[in-house]
C-alpha positions as CSV (number, residue, x, y, z in Angstrom):
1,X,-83.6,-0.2,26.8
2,X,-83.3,-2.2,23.4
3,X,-81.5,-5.8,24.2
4,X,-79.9,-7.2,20.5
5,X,-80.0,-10.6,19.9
6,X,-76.7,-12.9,20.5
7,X,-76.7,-13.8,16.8
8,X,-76.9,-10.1,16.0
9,X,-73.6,-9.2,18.2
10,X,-71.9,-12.2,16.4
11,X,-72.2,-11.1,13.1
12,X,-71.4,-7.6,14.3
13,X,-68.3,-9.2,15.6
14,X,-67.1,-11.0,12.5
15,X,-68.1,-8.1,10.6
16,X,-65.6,-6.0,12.6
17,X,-62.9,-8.5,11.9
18,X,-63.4,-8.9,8.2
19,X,-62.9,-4.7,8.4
20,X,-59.7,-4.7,10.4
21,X,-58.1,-7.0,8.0
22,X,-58.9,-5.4,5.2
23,X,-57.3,-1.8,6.5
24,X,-54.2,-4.0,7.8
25,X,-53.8,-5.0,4.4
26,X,-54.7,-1.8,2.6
27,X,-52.2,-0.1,5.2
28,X,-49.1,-3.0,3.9
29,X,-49.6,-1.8,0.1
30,X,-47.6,1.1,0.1
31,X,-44.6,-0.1,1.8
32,X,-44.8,-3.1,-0.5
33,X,-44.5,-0.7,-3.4
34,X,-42.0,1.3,-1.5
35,X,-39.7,-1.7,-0.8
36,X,-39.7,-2.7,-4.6
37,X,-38.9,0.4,-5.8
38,X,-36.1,0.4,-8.5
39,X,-33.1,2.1,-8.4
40,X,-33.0,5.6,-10.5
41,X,-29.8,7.4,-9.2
42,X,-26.6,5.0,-8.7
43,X,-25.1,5.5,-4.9
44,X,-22.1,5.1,-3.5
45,X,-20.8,4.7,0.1
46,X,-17.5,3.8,1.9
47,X,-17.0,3.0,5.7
48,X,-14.0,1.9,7.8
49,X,-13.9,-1.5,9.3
50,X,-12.3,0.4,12.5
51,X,-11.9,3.9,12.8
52,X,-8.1,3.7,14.3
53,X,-5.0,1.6,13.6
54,X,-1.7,1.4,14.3
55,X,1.4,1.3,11.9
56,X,1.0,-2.4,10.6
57,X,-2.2,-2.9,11.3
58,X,-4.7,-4.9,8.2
59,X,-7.5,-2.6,8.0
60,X,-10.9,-3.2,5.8
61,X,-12.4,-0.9,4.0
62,X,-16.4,-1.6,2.7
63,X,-17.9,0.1,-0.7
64,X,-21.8,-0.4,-1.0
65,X,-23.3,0.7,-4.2
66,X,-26.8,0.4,-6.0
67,X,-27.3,0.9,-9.6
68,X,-29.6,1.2,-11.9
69,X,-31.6,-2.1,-13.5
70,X,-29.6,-3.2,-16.1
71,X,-26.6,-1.7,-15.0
72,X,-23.1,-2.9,-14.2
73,X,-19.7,-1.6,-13.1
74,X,-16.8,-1.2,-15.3
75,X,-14.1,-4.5,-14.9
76,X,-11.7,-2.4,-16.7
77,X,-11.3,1.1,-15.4
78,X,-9.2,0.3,-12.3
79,X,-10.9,1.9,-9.1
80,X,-10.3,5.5,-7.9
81,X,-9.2,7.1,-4.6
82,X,-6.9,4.4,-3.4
83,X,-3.9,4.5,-5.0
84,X,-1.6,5.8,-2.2
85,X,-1.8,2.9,0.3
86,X,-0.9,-0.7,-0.3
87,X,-3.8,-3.0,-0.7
88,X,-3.2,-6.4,0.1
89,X,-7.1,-8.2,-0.9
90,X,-9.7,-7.4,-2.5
91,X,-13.3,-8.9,-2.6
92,X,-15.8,-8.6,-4.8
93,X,-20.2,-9.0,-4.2
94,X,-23.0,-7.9,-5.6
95,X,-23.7,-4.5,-4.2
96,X,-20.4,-4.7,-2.1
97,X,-16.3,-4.3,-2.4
98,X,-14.5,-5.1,0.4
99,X,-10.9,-3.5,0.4
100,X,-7.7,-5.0,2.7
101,X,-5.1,-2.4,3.1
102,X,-2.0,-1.8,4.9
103,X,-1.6,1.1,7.3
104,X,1.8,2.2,6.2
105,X,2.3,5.7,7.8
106,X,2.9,7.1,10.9
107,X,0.4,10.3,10.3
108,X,-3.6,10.2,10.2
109,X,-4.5,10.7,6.4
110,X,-7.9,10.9,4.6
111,X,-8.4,7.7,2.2
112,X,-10.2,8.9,-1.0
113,X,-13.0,10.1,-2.3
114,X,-13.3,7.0,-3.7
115,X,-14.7,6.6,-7.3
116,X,-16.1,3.9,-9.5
117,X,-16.9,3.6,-13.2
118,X,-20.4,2.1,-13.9
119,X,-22.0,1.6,-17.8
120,X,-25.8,1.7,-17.8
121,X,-28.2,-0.5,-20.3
122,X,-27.4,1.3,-23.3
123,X,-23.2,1.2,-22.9
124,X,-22.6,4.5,-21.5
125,X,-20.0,4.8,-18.9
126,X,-20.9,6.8,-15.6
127,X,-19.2,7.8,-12.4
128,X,-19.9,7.7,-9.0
129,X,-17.9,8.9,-5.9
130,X,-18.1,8.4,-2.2
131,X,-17.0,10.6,0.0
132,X,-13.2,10.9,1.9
133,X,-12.4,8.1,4.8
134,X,-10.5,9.7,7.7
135,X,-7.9,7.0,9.2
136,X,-6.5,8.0,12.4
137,X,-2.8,6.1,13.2
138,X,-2.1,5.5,16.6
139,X,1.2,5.4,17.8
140,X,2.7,2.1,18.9
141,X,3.6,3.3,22.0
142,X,0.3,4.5,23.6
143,X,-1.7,7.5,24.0
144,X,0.5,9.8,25.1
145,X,4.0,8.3,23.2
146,X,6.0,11.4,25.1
147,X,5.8,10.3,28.6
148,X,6.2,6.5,27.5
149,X,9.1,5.2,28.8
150,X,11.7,3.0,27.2
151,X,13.3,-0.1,28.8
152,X,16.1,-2.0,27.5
153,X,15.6,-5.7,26.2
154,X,17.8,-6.8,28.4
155,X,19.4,-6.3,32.0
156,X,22.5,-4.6,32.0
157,X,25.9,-7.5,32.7
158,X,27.4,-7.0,35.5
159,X,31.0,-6.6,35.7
160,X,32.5,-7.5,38.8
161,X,34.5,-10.3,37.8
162,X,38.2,-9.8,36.4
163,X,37.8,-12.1,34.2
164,X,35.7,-9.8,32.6
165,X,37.5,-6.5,32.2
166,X,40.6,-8.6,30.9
167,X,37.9,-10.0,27.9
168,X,36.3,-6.8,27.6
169,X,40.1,-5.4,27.1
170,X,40.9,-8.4,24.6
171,X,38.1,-7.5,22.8
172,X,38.7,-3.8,22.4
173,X,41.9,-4.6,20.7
174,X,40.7,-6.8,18.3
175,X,38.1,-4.1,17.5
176,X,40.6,-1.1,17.2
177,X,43.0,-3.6,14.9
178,X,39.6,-4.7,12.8
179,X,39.3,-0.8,12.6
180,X,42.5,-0.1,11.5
181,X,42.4,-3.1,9.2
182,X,39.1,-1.5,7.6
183,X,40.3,1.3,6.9
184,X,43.0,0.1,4.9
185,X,41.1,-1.7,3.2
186,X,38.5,1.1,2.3
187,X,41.6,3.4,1.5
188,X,42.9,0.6,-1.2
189,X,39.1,0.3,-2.7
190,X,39.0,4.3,-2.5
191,X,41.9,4.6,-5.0
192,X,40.5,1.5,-7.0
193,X,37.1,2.7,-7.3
194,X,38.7,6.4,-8.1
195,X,40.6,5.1,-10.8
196,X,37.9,2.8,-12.3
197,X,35.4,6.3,-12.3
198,X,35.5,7.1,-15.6
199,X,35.1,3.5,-17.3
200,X,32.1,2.7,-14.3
201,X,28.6,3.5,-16.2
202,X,26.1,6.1,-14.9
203,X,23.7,5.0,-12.5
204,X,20.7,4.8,-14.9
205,X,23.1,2.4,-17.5
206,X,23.9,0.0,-14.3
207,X,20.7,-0.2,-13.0
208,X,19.3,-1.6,-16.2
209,X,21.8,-3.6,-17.1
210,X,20.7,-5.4,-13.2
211,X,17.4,-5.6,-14.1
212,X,18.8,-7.7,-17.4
213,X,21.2,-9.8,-15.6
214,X,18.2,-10.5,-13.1
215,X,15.7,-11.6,-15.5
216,X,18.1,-13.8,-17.2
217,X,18.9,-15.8,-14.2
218,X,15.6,-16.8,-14.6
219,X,15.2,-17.3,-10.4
220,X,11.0,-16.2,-10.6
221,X,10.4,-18.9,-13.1
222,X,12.8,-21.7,-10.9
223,X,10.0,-20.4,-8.4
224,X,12.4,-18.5,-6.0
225,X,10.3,-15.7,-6.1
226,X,11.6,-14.1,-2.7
227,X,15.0,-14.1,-3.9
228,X,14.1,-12.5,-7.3
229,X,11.9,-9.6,-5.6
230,X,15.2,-9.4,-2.4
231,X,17.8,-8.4,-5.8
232,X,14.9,-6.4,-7.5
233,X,14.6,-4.2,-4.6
234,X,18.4,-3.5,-3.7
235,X,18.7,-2.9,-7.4
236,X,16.2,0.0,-6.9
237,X,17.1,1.4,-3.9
238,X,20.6,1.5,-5.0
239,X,19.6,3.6,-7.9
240,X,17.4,5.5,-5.4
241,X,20.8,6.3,-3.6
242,X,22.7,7.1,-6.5
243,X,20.3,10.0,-7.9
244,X,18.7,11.2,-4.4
245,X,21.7,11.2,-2.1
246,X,20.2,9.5,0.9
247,X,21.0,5.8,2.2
248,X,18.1,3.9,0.7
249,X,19.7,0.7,0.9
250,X,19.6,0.2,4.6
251,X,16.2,2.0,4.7
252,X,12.7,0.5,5.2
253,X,10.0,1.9,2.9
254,X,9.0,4.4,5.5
255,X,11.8,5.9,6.4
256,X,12.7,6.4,2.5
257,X,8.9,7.7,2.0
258,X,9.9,10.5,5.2
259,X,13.4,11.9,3.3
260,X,11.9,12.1,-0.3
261,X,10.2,14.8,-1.6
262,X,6.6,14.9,-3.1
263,X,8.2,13.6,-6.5
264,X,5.2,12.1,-8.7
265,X,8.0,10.0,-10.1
266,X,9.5,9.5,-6.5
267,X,6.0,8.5,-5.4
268,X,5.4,6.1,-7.9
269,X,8.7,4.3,-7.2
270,X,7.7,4.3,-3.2
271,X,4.4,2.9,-4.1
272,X,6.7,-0.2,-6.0
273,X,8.5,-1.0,-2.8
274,X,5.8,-0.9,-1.0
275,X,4.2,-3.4,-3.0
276,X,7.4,-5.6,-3.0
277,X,8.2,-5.3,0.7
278,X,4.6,-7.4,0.7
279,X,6.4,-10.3,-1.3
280,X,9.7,-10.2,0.9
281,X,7.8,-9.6,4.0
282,X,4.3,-10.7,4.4
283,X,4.2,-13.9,1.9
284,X,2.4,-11.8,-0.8
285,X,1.6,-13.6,-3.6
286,X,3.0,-12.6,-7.1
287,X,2.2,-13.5,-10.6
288,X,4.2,-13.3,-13.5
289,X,1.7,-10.3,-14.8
290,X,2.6,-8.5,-11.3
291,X,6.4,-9.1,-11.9
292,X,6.0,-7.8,-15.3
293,X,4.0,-4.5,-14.4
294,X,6.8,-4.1,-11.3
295,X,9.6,-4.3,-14.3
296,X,8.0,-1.7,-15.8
297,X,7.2,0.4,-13.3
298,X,10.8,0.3,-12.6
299,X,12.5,0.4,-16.1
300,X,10.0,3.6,-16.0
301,X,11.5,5.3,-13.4
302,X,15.2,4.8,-14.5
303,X,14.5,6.1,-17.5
304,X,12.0,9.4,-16.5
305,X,14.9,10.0,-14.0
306,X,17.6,9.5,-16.1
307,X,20.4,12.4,-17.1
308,X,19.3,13.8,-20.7
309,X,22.7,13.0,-23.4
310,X,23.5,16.9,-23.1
311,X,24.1,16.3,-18.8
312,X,25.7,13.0,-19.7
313,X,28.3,14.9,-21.9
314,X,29.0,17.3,-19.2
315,X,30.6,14.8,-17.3
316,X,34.7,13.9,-17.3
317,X,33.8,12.0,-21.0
318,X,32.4,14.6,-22.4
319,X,34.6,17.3,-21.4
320,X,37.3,15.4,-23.1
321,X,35.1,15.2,-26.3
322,X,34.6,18.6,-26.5
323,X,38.1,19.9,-26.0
């Protein structure tokens, strides 16, 4: 049997070692390479902060892109994909978007595909999409909303007392002589308003000449902002009224959105009150560049939804003209 000297198995030892190392470090290369690999084909992806909301609800939505070296996205193509919802913030990071939106429906819908504009090294313009966010709603009133059941907000009054009946029967009075009195009152406006119909202008003429009397009272630049958007919005809705037939002034935005049809105009007009139901409602902020562009949009829509002169002359005026 051959016996090898300690100093032998020593340097066998550290020769083992020095070997190791070196296929630990030979092993690393690769992945080093791999993890500084450039980008060549932009990407796109978009996820959901939360699967589920419910009406209300502020939901975030997170785009991650990569893109080429020396390439950057476009600040003035305005983003695709998310134009039906109301988006309340917006932030901005290298590689990500992060998206605030409010759930404003009462059905699951499908946010997107979402698309972005990018412009490589040499100033060409690119796009690239991610693919369609499903967004359940869940009702406010639970899983299974048909077997919930309703209470009132309050206890019923008791009536036992006298007292009671005898108020509850001095009360009925005064509401059958208020009745009466309304109605007289809405008979004398009736004939009024009937023979003030053909001096009154259309709806479109009335709606704009609001807008001007608005914007001349100067109340967003006093810095009553709230009060301004409050009149801007029963302005539109009453013109909503006149040309759709359906109560929009005592309507919320959703219940309007269910009675009007898919409209691209209608649409674009829902999307506006939307976006001012934020200002009147949730403390949005507003810019003189947003109260500008919501002019616009409105002054738009009066006028795309407008009567042509030809209808116009139909009416009792032009009948008179042409006889």
């Amino acid at each position: 049997m051959t016996i090898f000297p300690l100093r032998d198995i020593r340097r066998c030892n550290r020769l083992f070692f020095l070997v190791a190392l070196a296929a630990v470090f030979l092993a690393a290369l690769p992945a080093r390479s791999d993890t500084g690999e450039t980008v060549s084909v932009p990407r796109l992806t978009a996820s959901m902060e939360t699967a589920s909301a419910r009406v209300g609800d502020l939901v975030w939505m997170e785009l991650r892109y990569e893109l080429p070296e020396g390439s950057r996205l476009s600040e003035d193509v305005p983003m695709g994909g998310i134009e039906g919802v109301t988006v309340v913030e917006q932030i901005r990071r290298p590689g990500t978007i992060r998206i605030r939106f409010l759930v404003d429906r009462l059905e699951s819908f499908e946010l997107g595909p979402v698309t972005l504009t990018w412009i490589d090294g040499d100033g060409t313009e690119g796009t690239i999409q991610a693919d369609p966010i499903a967004v359940e709603v869940l009702s406010n009133l639970g899983k299974k909303p048909e077997e919930a059941t309703l209470r009132p907000i309050r206890d019923i009054i008791p009536v036992e007392s006298r007292w009671l009946l005898y108020l509850i029967g001095a009360l009925s009075v005064i509401a059958l002589i208020g009745i009466v009195a309304a109605l007289a009152w809405w008979s004398r406006k009736r004939r009024a308003r009937d023979n003030r119909t053909v001096m009154e202008d259309p709806p479109h003429v009335k709606a704009e000449k609001e807008i001007d009397r608005l914007l001349a009272a100067g109340l967003f630049e006093k810095g009553e902002v709230k009060a301004f958007y409050f009149s801007f919005s029963e302005t539109v809705r009453r013109y909503v009224e006149a040309i759709r037939h359906v109560p929009a002034a005592e309507m919320t935005t959703e219940e309007l959105r269910r009675h009007m049809g898919a409209n691209a105009d209608d649409q674009e007009v829902l999307h506006l009150l939307g976006q001012v139901d934020l200002v009147k409602f949730a403390d949005a902020v507003a810019t003189p560049d947003h109260k500008e562009r919501d002019v616009k949009t409105a002054r738009t829509y009066i006028r795309k939804t407008a009567p042509a002169p030809a209808q116009e002359a139909g009416g009792p005026a032009g009948k008179e003209a042409g006889r």
